[in-house]
C-alpha positions in Angstrom: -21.0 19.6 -56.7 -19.5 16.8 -54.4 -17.0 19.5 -53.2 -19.4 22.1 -52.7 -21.2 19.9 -50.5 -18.2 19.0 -48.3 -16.9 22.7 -48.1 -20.1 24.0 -47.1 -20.5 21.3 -44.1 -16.6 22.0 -43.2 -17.9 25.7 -42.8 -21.0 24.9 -40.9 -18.7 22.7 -38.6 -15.5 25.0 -37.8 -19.0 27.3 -37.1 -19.7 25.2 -34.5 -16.1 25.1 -33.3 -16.0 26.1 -29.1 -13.0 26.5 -27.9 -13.9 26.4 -24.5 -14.7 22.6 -24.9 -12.0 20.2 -22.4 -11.0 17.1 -23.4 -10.6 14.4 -20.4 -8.1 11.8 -21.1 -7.8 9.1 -19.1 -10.5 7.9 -16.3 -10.2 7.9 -13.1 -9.9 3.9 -11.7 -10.2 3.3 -8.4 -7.7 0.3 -7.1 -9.4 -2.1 -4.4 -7.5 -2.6 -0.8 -5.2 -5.8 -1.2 -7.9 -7.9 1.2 -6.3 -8.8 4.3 -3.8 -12.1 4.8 -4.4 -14.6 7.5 -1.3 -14.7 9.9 0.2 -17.9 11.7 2.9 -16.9 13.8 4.4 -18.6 16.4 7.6 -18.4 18.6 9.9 -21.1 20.2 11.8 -20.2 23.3 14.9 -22.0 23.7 16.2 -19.2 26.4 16.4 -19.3 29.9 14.5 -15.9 29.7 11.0 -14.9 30.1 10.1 -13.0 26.9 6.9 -11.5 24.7 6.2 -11.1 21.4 5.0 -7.8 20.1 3.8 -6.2 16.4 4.5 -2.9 15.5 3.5 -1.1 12.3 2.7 2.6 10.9 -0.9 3.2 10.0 -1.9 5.0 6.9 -2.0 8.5 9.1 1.8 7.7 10.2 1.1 6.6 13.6 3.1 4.1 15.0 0.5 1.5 16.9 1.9 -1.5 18.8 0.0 -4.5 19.9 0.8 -7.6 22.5 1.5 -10.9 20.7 2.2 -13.7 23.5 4.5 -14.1 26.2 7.2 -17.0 25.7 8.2 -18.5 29.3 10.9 -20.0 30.2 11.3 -24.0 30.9 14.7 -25.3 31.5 13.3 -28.3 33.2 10.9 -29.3 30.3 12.5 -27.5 27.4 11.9 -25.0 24.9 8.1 -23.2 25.2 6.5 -22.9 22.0 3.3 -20.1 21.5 1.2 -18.8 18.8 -1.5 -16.1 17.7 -3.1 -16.4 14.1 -4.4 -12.7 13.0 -5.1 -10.6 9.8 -2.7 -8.3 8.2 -2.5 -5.8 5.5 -0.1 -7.1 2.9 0.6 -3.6 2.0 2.0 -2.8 5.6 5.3 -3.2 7.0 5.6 -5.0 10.1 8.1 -5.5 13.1 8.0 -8.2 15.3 9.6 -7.0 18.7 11.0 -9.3 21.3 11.3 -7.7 24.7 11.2 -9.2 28.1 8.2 -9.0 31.1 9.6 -5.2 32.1 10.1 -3.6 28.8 13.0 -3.7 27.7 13.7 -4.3 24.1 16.2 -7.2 22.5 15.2 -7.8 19.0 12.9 -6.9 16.4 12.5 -8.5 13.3 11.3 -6.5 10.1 8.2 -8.9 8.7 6.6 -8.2 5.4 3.3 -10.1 4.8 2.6 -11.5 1.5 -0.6 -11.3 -0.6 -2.7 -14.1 -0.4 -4.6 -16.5 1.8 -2.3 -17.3 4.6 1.2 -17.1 5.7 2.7 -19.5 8.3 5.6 -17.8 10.4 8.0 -19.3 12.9 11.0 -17.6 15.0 13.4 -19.3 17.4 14.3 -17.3 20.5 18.3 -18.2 20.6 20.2 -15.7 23.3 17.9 -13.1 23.1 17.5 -13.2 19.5 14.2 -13.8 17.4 15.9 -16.0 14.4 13.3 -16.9 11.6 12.5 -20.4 10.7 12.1 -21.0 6.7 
């Protein structure tokens, strides 16, 4: 009787079989934005040149953008000139930092990649026309 039972409700359910029914596996997560990281950089000039600082980086539509930093004078008769900027930065960008003097012209960039978290402190030397990090 037991088995007559359990056939009979197999029967009624492969009835109710539609094979039009999906299956979803998997849900769809959405992953935040890494929240932005608070930037120290600064810049010592040991040159005899006037330089400035600038930050480049592709945006998520592939533009390249560009933005002033600081300009690092010259001081022979004091010493080196020493400048900062603190700013916010998407971990999950690339970054150059692009040393160039007053006119234009380009002598250095440095790739920078910002780490998750907080803050990050960042210092470059400018040594014969050359940004050289500071650890």
């Amino acid at each position: 009787m037991k088995r007559l039972l359990l056939a009979g409700g197999l029967l009624v359910l492969g009835a109710c079989h539609d094979d039009s029914a999906r299956i979803e596996v998997g849900v769809g997560v959405s992953v935040a934005a890494p929240l932005p990281t608070e930037v120290l950089l600064q810049a010592k000039n040991c040159d005899r040149f006037d330089y400035a600082l600038w930050l480049e980086w592709q945006d998520a539509s592939g533009a390249w953008m560009q933005t002033y930093l600081f300009s690092l004078y010259a001081d022979s008769a004091v010493g080196p000139t020493m400048d900062y900027l603190v700013f916010l930065a998407n971990p999950d960008i690339s970054y150059n930092v692009i040393l160039a003097d007053p006119d234009g012209t380009v002598y250095d960039s440095y790739p920078l990649w910002i780490p998750s978290g907080s803050s990050a402190d960042i210092s470059f030397h400018v040594v014969g026309g050359h940004l050289v990090r500071q650890f």
